[in-house]
C-alpha positions as CSV (number, residue, x, y, z in Angstrom):
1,X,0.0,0.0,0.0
2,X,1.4,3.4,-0.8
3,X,1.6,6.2,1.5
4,X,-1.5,7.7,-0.6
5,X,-3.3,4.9,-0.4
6,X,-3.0,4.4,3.3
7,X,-4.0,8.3,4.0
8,X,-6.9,7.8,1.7
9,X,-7.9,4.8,3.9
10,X,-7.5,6.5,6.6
11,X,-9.0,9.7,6.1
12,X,-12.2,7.6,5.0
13,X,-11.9,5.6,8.4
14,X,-12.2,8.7,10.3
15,X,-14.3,10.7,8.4
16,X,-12.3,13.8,7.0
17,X,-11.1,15.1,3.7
18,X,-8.0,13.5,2.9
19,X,-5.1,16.5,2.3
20,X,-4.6,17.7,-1.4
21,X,-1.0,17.6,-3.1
22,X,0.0,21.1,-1.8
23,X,-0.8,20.6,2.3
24,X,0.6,17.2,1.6
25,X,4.0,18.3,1.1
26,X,3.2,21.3,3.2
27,X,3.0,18.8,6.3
28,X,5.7,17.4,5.0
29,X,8.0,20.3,5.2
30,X,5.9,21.2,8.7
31,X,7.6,17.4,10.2
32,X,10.9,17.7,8.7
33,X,11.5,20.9,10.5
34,X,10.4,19.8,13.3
35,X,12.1,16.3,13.0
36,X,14.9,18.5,12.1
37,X,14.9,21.5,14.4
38,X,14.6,18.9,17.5
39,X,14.5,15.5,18.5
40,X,12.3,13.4,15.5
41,X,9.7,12.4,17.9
42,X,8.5,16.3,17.5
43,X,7.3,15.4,13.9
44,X,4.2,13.9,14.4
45,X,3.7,15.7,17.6
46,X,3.9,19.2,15.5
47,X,1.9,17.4,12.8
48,X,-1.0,16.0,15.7
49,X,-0.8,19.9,16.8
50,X,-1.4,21.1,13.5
51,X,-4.0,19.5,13.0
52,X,-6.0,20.4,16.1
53,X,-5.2,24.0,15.6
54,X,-7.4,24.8,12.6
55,X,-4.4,26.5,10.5
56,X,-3.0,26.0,7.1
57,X,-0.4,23.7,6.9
58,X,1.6,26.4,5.0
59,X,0.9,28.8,7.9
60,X,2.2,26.3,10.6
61,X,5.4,25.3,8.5
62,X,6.2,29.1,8.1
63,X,6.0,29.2,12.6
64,X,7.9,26.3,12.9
65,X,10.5,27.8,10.5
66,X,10.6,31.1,12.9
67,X,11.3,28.1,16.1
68,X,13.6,26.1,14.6
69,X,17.2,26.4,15.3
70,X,19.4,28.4,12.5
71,X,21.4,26.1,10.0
72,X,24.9,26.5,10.1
């Protein structure tokens, strides 16, 4: 099963609109900084916040990016 398969599944199971191509890689983005910008379990806690939080996934990557440590 691929991943868009299984989020199709799921999103059926639980009875919301699966995410288009754009907020897909927007979440994306949104775990890999936080994966990134602390320890990985932050990923799908960020992602699990976004969610609840009734924001764009483009709006929550751009706060994330404003938290995360600078690159060096």
């Amino acid at each position: 099963m691929t991943r868009r398969e299984w989020v199709l599944r799921f999103c059926a199971e639980i009875g919301v609109e699966p995410p288009g191509d754009a907020e897909i890689a927007a979440l994306l983005d949104l775990a890999a900084t936080a994966a990134h910008g602390s320890e990985r379990p932050a990923a799908p806690l960020a992602c699990w916040a976004a969610g609840r939080s009734g924001r764009s996934a483009t709006e929550l990557g751009a706060i994330a990016e404003q938290i995360a440590p600078p690159t060096s």
